[in-house]
C-alpha positions as CSV (number, residue, x, y, z in Angstrom):
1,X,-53.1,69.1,33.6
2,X,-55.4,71.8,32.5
3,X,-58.1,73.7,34.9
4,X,-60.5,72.0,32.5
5,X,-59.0,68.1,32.5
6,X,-58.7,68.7,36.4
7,X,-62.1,69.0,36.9
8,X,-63.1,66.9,34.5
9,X,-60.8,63.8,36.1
10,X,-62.9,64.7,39.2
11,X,-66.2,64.7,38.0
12,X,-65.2,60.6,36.9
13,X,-65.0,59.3,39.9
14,X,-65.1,55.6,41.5
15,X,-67.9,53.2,41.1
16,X,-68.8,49.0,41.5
17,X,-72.0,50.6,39.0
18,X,-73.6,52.9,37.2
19,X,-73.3,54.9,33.6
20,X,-69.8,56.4,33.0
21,X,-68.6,57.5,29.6
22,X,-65.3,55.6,29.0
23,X,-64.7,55.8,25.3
24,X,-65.6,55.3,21.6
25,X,-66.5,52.0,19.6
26,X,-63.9,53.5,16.8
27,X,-63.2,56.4,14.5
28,X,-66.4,58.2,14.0
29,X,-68.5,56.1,16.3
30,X,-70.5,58.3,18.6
31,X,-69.6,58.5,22.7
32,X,-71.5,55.9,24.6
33,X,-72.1,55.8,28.6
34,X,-71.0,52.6,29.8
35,X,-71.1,51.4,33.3
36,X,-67.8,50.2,34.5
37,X,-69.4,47.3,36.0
38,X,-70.9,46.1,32.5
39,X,-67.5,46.7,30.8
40,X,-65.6,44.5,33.8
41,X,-68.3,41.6,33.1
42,X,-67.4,42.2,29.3
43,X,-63.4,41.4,30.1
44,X,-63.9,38.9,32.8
45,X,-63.5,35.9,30.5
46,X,-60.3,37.8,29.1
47,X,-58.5,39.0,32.6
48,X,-59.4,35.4,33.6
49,X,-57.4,33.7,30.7
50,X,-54.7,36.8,30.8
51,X,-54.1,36.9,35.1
52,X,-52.2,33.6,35.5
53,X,-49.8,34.0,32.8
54,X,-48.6,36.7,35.0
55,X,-45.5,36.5,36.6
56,X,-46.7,38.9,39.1
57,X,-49.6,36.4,39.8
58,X,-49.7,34.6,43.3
59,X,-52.3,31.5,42.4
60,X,-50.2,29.7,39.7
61,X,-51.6,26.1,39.6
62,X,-54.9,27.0,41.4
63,X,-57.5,27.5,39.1
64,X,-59.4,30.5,39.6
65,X,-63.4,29.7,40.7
66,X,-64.2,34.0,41.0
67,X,-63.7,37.6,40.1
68,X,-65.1,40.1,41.6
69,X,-64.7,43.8,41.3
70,X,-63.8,45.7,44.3
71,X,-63.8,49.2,42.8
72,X,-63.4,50.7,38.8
73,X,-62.1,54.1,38.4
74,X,-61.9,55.5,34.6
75,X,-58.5,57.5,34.5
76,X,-58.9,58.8,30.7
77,X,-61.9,58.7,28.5
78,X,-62.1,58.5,25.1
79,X,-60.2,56.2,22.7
80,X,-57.4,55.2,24.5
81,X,-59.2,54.6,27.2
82,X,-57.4,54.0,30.8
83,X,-59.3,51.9,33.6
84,X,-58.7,51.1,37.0
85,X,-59.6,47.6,38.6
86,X,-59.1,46.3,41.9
87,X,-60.0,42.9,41.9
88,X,-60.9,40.0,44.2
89,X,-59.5,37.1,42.7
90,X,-60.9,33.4,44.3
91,X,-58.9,30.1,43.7
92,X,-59.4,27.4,45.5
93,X,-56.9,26.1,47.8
94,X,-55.1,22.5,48.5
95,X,-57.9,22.3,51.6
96,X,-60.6,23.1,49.1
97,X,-61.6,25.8,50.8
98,X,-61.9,29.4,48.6
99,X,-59.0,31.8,49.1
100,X,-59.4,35.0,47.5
101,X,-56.4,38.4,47.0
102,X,-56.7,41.5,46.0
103,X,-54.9,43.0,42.0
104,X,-54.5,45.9,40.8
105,X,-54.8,45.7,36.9
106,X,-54.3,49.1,34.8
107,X,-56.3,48.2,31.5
108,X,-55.7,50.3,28.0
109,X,-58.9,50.0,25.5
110,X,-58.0,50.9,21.9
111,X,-60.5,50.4,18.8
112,X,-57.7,49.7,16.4
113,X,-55.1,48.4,18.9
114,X,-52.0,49.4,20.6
115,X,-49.4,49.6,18.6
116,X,-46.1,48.0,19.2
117,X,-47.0,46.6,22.5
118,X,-46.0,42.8,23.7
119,X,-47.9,40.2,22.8
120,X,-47.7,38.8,26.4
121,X,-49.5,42.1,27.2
122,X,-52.6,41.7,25.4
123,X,-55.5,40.6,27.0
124,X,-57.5,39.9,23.9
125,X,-60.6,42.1,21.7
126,X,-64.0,42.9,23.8
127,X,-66.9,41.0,22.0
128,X,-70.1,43.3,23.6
129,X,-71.1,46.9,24.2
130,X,-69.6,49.7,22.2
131,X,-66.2,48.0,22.6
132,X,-66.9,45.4,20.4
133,X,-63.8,44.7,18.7
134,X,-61.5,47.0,20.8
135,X,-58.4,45.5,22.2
136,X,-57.5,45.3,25.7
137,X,-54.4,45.2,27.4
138,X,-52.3,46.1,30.1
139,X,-51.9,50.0,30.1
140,X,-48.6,49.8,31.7
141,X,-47.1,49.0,28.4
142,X,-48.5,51.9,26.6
143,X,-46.4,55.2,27.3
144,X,-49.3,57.4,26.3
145,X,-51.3,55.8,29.6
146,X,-48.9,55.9,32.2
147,X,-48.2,59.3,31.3
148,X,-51.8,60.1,32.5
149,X,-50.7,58.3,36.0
150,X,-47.6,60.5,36.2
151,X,-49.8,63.7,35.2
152,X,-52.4,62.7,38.1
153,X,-49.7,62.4,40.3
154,X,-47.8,65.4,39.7
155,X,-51.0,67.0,40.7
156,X,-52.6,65.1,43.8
157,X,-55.9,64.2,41.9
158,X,-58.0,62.4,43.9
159,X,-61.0,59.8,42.3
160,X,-63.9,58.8,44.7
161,X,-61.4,56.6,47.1
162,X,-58.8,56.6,45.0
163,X,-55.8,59.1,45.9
164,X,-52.9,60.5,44.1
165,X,-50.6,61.9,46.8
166,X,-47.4,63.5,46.4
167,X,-44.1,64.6,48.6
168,X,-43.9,68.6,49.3
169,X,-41.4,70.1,47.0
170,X,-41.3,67.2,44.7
171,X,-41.7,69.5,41.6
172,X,-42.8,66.5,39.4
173,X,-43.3,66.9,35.8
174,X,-46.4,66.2,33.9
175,X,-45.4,65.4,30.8
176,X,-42.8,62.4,30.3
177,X,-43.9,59.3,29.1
178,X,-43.6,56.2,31.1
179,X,-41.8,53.0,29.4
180,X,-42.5,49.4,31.4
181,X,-39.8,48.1,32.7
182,X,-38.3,45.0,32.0
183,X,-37.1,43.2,34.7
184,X,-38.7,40.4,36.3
185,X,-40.3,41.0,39.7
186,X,-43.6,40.3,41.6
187,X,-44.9,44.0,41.0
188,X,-44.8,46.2,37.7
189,X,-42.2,48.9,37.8
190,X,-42.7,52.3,34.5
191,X,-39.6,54.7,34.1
192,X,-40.2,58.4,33.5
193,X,-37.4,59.5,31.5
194,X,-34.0,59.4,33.6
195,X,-35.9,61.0,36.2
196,X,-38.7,59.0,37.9
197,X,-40.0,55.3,38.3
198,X,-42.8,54.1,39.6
199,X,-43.8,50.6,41.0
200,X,-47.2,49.5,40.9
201,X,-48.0,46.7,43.6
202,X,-50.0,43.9,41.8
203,X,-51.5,42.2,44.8
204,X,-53.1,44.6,47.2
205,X,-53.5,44.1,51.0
206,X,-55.0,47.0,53.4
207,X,-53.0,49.3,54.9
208,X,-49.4,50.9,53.9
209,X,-47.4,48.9,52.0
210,X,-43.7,48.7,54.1
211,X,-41.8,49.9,51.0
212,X,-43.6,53.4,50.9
213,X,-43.7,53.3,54.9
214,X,-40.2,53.2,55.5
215,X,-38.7,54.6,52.4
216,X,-41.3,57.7,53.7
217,X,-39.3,57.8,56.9
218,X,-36.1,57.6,55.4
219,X,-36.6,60.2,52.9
220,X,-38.1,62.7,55.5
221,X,-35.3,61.7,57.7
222,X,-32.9,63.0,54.6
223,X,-30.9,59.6,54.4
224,X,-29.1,59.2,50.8
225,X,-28.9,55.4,51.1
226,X,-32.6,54.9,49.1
227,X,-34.2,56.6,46.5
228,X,-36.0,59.9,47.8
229,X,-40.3,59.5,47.5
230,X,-42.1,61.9,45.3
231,X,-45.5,60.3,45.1
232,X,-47.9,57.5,45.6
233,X,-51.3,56.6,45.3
234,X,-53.9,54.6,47.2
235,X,-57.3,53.2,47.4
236,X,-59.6,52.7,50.7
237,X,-60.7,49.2,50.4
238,X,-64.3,49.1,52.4
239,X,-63.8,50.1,56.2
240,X,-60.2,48.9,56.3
241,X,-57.2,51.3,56.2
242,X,-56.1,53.0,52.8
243,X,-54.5,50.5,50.5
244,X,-50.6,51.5,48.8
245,X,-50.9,50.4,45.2
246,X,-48.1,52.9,43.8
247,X,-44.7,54.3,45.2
248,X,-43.1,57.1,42.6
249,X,-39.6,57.5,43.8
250,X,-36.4,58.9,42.0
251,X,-34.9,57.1,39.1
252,X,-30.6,56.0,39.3
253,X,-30.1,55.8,35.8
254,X,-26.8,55.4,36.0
255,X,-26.7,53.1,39.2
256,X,-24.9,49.4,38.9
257,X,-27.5,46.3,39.9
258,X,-25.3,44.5,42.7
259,X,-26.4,41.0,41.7
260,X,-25.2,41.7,38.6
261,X,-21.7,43.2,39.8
262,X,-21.2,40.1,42.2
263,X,-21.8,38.1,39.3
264,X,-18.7,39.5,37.3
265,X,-16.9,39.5,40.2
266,X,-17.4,35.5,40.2
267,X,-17.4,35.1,36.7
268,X,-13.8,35.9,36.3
269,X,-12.7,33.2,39.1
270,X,-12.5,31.0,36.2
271,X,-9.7,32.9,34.0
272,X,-7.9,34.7,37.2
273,X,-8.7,33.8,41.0
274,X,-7.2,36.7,42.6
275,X,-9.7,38.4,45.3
276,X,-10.6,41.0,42.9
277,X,-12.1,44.5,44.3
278,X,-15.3,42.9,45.0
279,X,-14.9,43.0,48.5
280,X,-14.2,46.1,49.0
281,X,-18.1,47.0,47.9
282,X,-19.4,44.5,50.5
283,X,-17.6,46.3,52.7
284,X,-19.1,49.6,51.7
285,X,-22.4,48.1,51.4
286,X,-22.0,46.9,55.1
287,X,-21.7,50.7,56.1
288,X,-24.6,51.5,54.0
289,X,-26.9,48.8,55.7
290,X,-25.8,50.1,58.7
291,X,-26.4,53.4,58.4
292,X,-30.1,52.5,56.9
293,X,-31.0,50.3,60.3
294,X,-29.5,53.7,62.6
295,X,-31.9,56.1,60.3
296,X,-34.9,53.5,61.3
297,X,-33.8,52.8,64.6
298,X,-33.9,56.9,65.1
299,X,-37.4,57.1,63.2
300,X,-39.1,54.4,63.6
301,X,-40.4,52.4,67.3
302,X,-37.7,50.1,69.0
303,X,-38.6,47.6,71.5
304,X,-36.6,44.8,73.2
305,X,-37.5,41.3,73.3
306,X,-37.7,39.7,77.0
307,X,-37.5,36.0,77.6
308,X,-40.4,34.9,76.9
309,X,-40.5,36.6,73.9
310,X,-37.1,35.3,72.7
311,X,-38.6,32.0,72.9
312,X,-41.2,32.6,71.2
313,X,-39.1,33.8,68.0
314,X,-37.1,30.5,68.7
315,X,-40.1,28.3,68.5
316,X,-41.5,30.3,65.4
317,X,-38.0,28.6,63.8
318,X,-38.4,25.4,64.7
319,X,-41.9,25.5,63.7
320,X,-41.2,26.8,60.1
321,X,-38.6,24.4,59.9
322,X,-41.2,21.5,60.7
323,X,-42.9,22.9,57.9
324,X,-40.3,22.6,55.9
325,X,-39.5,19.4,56.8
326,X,-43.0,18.4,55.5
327,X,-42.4,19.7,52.0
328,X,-38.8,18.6,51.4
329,X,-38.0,15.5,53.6
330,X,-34.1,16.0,52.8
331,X,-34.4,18.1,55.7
332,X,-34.9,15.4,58.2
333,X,-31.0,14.4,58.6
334,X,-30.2,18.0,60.0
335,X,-33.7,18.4,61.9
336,X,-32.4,17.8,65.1
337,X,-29.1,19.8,64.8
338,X,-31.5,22.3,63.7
339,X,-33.5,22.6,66.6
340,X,-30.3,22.7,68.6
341,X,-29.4,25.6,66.7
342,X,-32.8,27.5,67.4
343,X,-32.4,26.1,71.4
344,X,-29.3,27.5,72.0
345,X,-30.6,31.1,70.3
346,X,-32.9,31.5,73.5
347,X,-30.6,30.2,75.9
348,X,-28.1,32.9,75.0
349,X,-30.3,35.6,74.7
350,X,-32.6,35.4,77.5
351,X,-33.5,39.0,77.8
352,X,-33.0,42.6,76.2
353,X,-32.8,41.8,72.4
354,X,-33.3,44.6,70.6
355,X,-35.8,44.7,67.7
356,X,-36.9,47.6,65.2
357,X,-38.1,47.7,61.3
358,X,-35.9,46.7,59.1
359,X,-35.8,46.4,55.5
360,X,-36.9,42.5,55.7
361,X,-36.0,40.6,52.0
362,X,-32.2,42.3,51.7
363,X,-30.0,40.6,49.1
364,X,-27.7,42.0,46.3
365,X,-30.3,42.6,44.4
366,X,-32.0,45.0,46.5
367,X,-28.9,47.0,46.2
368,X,-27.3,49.5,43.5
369,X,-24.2,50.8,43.3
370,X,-24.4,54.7,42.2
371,X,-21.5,57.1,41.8
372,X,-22.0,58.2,45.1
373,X,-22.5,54.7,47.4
374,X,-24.7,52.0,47.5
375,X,-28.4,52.8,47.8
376,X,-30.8,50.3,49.0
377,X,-34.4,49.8,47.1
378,X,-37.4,47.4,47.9
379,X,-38.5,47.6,51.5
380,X,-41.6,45.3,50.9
381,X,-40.1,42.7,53.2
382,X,-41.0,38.9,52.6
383,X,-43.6,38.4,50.0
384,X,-44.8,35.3,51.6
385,X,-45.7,37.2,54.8
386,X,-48.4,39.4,55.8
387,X,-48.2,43.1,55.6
388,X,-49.0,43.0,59.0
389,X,-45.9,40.3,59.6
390,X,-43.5,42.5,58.0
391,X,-44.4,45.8,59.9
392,X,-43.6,44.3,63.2
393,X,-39.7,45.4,64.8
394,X,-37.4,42.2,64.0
395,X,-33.5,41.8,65.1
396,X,-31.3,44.4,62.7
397,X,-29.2,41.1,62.5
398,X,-31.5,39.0,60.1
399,X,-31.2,41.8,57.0
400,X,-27.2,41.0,57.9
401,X,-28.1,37.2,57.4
402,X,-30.1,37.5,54.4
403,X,-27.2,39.7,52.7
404,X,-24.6,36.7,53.8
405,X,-27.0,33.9,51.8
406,X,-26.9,36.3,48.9
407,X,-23.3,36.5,48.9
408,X,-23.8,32.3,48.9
409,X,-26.1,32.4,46.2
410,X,-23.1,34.5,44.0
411,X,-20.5,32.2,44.5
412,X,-22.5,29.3,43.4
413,X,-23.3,30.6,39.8
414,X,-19.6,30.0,39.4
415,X,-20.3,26.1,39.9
416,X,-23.7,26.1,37.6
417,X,-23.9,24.2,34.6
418,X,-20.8,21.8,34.9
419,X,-19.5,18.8,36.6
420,X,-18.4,18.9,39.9
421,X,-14.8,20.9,40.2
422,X,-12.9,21.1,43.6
423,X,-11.3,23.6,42.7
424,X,-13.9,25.8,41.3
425,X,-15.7,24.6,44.4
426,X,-12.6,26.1,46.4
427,X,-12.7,28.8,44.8
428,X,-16.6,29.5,44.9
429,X,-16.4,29.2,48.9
430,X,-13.7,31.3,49.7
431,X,-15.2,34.3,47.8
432,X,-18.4,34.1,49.7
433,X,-16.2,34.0,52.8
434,X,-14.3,37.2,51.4
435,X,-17.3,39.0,51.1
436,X,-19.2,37.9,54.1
437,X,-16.3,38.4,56.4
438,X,-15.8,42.2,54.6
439,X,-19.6,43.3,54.6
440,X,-20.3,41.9,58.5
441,X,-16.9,44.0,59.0
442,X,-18.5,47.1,57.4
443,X,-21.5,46.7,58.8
444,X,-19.9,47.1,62.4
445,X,-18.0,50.1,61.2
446,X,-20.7,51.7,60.0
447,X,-22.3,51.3,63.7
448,X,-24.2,47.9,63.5
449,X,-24.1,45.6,66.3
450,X,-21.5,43.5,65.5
451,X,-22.5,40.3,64.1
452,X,-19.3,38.4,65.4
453,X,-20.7,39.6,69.0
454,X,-24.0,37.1,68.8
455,X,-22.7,33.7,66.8
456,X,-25.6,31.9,68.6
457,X,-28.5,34.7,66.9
458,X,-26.7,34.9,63.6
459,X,-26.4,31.1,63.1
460,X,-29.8,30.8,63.9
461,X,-31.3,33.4,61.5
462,X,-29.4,32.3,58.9
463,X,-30.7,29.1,59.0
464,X,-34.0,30.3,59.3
465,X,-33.5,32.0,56.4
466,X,-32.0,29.2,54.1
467,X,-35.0,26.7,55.3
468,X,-36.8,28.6,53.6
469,X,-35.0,29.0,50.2
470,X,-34.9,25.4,50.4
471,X,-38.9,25.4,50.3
472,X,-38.6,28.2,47.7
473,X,-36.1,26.5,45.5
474,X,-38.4,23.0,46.3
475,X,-41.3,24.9,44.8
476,X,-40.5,26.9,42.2
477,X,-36.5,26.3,41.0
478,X,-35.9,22.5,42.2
479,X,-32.2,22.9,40.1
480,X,-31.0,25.5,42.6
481,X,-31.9,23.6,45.7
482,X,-28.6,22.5,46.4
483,X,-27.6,25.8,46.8
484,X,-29.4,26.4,50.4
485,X,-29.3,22.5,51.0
486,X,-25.9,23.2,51.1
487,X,-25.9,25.8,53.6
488,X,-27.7,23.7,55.8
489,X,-25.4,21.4,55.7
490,X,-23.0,23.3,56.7
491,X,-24.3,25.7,59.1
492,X,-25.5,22.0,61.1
493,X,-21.7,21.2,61.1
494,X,-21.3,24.2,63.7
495,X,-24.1,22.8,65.8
């Protein structure tokens, strides 16, 4: 960016109100000030229509009673425009009482549209002010646009309270292009080249988001297992702490996704049911997971849990297992073997548990296989849980339990679609053993507690963790549900 854009992008800065220039009405049309507040009112009934389509969005099926806008920042003036809105989004919940969260939307304003862009990213043409007829749409599909985020990254601009920051020695460039990703995913992810790629969080909550807080500390602490930090950016939201809504982090082009290579691995079952080398990688990616939980045991605070506190993460089961109860009665037969499960958790570990951050939603694919190892990505944790939930120091054990239902969730692609085989079903079961049995074995030799050591913690956490794909799968993919149900049954057995 130029002396002269710099200051200019300064001079721009933040505002709920008041006259900023923020384009043209079209070719020849003369430049007209426009508050950002009066062009928000003029997309309302557009973002409106537009937000629940979203896969991103969190209110599917509650119908949205408010928008409000937190804060506007114009990025680029001129025609294509670039806007910045945070925006307080109210729906009304099952209780009827209003429930409002926090998006970021990056909006793109061209008179004669943008070209080549999906449909599914078009918001619709503006109908008042000196936009009339313009189209909007979701600037993260327009390359020209998020190169202006790269270029305001790649030199720490700063916008009223919004803040572009970036890593020492990063050396980004300012000049690639950024292309939207398409993968599916709760955030919006745009690739720089072979170089970069940045994730934009859609739904905002103060204070710093666990994916740029720990990949920070794992990237300062040199580790090789995630992809190094080069920049974010981040809004103060009122009084409250800044909010993360971008992480810029390097770019594996050539990296495998390890859903995908688990897949294969089970796909050919059919044809030839040797072990394949499948295992193998678990095993490696044991290490890896392993050496990630010693980087942020080393970095990061530790604590240990004492009795009463043991019980307390014991009750917080059975609780959410109540819950789950209540949404998909099925549950009810293994309730009480359940609970027995979650009982004999604080009966064996009375005192001493050790407890640190961890990466908190770990399944195969969080994890890509490079040339040089497996590297791990996504350190959001949970979606359903509060940032402040998801910062707190949990057992290193429950990524290890999460990993084991993903290597569940593999095997039973091999059984989709089909009527019931016994020996497919044969099959399916004893590569998920295979691969559990190798990455738990990894894990240890990479210098995680071993999870063979505590049967009564890992049973527990990893039925904690399949009652709740069986409320996911309830919700939102009822043909997968037997997958998890399945688990449950099982894991009861070894009540």
């Amino acid at each position: 960016m130029s002396e002269t854009s710099r200051s200019q992008a300064h001079v721009h800065r933040d505002t709920p109100a008041g006259p900023v220039p923020v384009g043209t009405r079209g070719a020849g049309a003369r430049r007209t000030a426009l508050g950002v507040s009066e062009l928000v009112q003029a997309a309302l009934p557009l973002i409106a229509e537009w937000l629940p389509t979203q896969r991103w969005y969190a209110g599917k099926g509650r119908p949205i009673t408010g928008l409000t806008l937190v804060v506007g920042t114009p990025l680029q003036v001129g025609d294509p425009a670039l806007l910045h809105l945070l925006l307080r989004v109210e729906h009304a919940t099952t209780a009827g009482a209003p429930h409002g969260d926090i998006y970021q939307l990056l909006l793109g304003i061209r008179s004669q549209g943008p070209a080549g862009i999906e449909p599914t990213a078009v918001l619709g043409r503006l109908t008042q002010g000196p936009y009339d007829g313009a189209a909007l749409y979701d600037a993260v599909h327009d390359p020209e646009l998020t190169g202006r985020l790269l270029e305001h990254l790649a030199t720490g601009d700063r916008f009223g309270s919004l803040s572009f920051r970036r890593t020492p020695g990063s050396g980004l460039p300012a000049n690639l292009p950024g292309r939207a990703s398409t993968a599916e995913q709760s955030n919006s992810s745009v690739i720089y080249g072979t170089s970069y790629i940045l994730k934009l969080f859609r739904r905002i909550h103060p204070g710093t988001n666990p994916d740029l807080e720990l990949s920070l500390a794992l990237s300062r602490a040199g580790s090789t297992r995630i992809p190094r930090v080069a920049a974010w950016f981040e809004s103060r939201l009122e009084r409250a702490e800044p909010a993360t809504l971008g992480l810029l982090q390097r770019y594996l082009p050539e990296a495998e996704d390890g859903w995908e290579l688990a897949l294969d691995q089970v796909g050919r079952l059919k044809g030839d049911p040797s072990p394949g080398n499948f295992a193998i990688e678990a095993h490696r990616l044991g290490r890896a997971t392993a050496e990630v939980h010693r980087v942020l045991a080393r970095s990061m605070p530790v604590a240990r849990l004492d009795r009463t506190q043991t019980r307390q993460l014991a009750t917080a089961m059975a609780d959410r297992l109540d819950s789950a109860v209540a949404v998909v009665p099925g549950l009810m037969r293994y309730r009480a073997a359940l609970r027995t499960a979650f009982q004999q958790l604080a009966d064996a570990h009375p005192d001493g548990m050790p407890v640190q951050r961890i990466h908190g939603d770990l399944h195969l694919g969080q994890a890509m296989r490079t040339p040089h190892g497996w590297v791990l990505l996504d350190f959001e944790g949970e979606p359903a849980k509060s940032v402040a939930e998801r910062r707190e120091p949990q057992t290193a054990l429950r990524d290890v339990a999460a990993m084991l239902r993903s290597f569940d969730y593999a095997a039973a692609h091999l059984l989709a679609g089909g009527p019931h085989d016994p020996e497919l079903a044969h099959l399916a079961a004893a590569w998920a053993q295979r691969n559990r049995t190798a990455f738990c074995a990894g894990y240890t030799a990479g210098g995680g507690t071993d999870p063979a050591a505590s049967p009564e913690l890992m049973r527990a956490l990893e039925i904690d963790k399949a009652v709740y794909e069986v409320v996911y799968e309830a919700r939102h993919r009822p043909g997968w549900l037997p997958i998890p149900l399945a688990a449950i049954n099982r894991l009861a057995l070894t009540v």
